[in-house]
matplotlib code that plots the C-alpha trace (Angstrom):
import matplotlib.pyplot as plt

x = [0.0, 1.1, 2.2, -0.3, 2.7, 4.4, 7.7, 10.9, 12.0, 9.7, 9.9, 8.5, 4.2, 2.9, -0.2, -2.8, -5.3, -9.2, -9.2, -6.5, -7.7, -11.0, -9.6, -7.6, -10.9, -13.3, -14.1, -14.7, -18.4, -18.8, -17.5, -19.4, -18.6, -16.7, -13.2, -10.4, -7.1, -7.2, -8.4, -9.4, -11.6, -12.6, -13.7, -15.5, -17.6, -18.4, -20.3, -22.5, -26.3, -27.9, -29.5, -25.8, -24.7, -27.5, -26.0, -22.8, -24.1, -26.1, -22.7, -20.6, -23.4, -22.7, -18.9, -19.1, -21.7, -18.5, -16.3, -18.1, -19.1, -17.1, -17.5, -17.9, -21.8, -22.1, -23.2, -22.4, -26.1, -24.1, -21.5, -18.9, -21.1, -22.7, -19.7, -20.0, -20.0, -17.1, -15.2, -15.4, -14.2, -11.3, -10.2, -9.8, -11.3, -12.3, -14.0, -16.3, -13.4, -11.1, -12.7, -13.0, -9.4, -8.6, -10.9, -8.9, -6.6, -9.5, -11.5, -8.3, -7.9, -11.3, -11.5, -8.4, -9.9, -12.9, -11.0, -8.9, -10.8, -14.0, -15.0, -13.1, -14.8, -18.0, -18.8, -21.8, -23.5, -22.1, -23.5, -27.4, -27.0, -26.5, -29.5, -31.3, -30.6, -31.4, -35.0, -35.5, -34.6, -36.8, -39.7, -39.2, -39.3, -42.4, -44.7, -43.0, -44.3, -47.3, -46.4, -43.1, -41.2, -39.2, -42.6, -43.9]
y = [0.0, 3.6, 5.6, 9.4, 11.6, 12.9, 12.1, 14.0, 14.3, 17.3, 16.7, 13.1, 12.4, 10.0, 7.7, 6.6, 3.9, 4.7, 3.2, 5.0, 8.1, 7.3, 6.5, 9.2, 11.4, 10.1, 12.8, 14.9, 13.6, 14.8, 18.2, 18.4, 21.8, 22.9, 21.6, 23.3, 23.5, 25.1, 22.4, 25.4, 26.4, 22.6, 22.6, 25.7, 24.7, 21.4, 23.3, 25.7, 25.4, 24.4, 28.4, 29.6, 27.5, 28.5, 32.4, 31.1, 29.6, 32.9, 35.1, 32.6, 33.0, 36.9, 36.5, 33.7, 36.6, 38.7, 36.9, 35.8, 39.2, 41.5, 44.6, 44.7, 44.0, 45.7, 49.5, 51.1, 49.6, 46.1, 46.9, 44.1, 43.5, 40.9, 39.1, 38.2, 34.4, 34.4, 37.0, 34.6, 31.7, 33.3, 35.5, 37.9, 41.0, 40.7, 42.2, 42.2, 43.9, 42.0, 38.5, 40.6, 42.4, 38.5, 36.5, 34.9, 33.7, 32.5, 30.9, 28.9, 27.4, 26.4, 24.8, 23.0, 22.0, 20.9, 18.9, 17.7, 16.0, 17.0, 15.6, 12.3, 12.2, 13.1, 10.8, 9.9, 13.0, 14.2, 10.8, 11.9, 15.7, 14.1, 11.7, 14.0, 16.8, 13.6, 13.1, 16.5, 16.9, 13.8, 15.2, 18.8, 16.3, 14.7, 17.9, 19.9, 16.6, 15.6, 12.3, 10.1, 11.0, 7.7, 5.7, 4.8]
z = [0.0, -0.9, 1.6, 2.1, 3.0, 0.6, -0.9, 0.4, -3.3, -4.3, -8.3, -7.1, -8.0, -5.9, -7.3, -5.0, -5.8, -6.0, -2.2, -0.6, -2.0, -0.7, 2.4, 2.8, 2.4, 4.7, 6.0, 3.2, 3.0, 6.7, 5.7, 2.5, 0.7, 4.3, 2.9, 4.1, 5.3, 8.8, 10.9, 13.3, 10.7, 9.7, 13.9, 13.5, 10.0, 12.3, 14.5, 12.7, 12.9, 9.9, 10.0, 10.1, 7.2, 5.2, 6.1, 5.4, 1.7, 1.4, 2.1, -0.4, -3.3, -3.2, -3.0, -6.2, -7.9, -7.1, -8.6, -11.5, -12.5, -15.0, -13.0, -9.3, -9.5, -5.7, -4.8, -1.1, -0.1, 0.1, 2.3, 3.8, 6.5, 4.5, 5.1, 9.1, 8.9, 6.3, 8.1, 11.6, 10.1, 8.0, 11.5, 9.3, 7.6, 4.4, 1.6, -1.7, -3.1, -2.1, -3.6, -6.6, -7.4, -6.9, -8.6, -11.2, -8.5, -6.7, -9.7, -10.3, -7.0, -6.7, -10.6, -9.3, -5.7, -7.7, -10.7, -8.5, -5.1, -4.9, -8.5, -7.1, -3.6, -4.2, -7.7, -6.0, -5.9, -9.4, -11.0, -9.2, -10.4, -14.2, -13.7, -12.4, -14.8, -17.6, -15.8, -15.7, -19.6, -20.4, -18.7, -20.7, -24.0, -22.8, -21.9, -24.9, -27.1, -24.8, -24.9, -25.0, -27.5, -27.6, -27.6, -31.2]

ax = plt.figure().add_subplot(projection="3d")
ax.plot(x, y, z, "-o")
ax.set_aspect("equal")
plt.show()
């Protein structure tokens, strides 16, 4: 069996079956979405409410409209108060300007976070968002054509 910690030659790639990458992750499905490094911050997630992580996923959805947008998409109404949740768990003080002067930094790490474990992890959940995004295309068919398409 492979060994998790990395090699002391830096230039070296180490491979990891299916299984010891699955192993290695088991606790990502507790964590969900609230992957991160800072085990302080891992604790913290832990413990939310399911009110304050629906804040928290309400606070993240403006910074992603942030960084998604070509101009900063926020007037002084939206001030950086918004940000409370995100602010506690970074310890830090943060900004809508700040995620969006650094967005392509940030876009990047996430695409790479994303390619790279949570599209492994979490297959599960990716295979039931295809079928269900499959059902929900068949069903458009069926009440565009009144009737089963496929059926003659």
């Amino acid at each position: 069996m492979a060994c998790f910690l990395p090699s002391s030659d830096v230039g070296t790639n180490l491979t990891l079956s299916r299984e010891e990458f699955f192993k290695f992750h088991n606790i990502d499905p507790l964590l969900g979405e609230k992957q991160c490094k800072d085990m302080c911050m891992v604790k913290k997630l832990l413990q939310l409410t399911d009110p304050m992580i629906n804040s928290l996923a309400d606070e993240a959805m403006m910074v992603l409209n942030c960084i998604e947008s070509p101009q900063f998409p926020y007037d002084d109404a939206v001030n950086d108060e918004s940000l409370s949740l995100i602010k506690n768990i970074l310890h830090q003080s943060t900004s809508f300007k700040y995620f969006y002067h650094n967005r392509v930094i940030i876009i990047g790490a996430m695409t790479k976070l994303l390619d790279s474990v949570c599209m492994r992890v979490f297959t599960h959940i990716v295979k039931e968002v295809q079928y269900i995004k499959v059902v929900r295309e068949q069903k458009l068919e069926y009440d565009i054509y009144g009737s089963n398409p496929y059926v003659r």
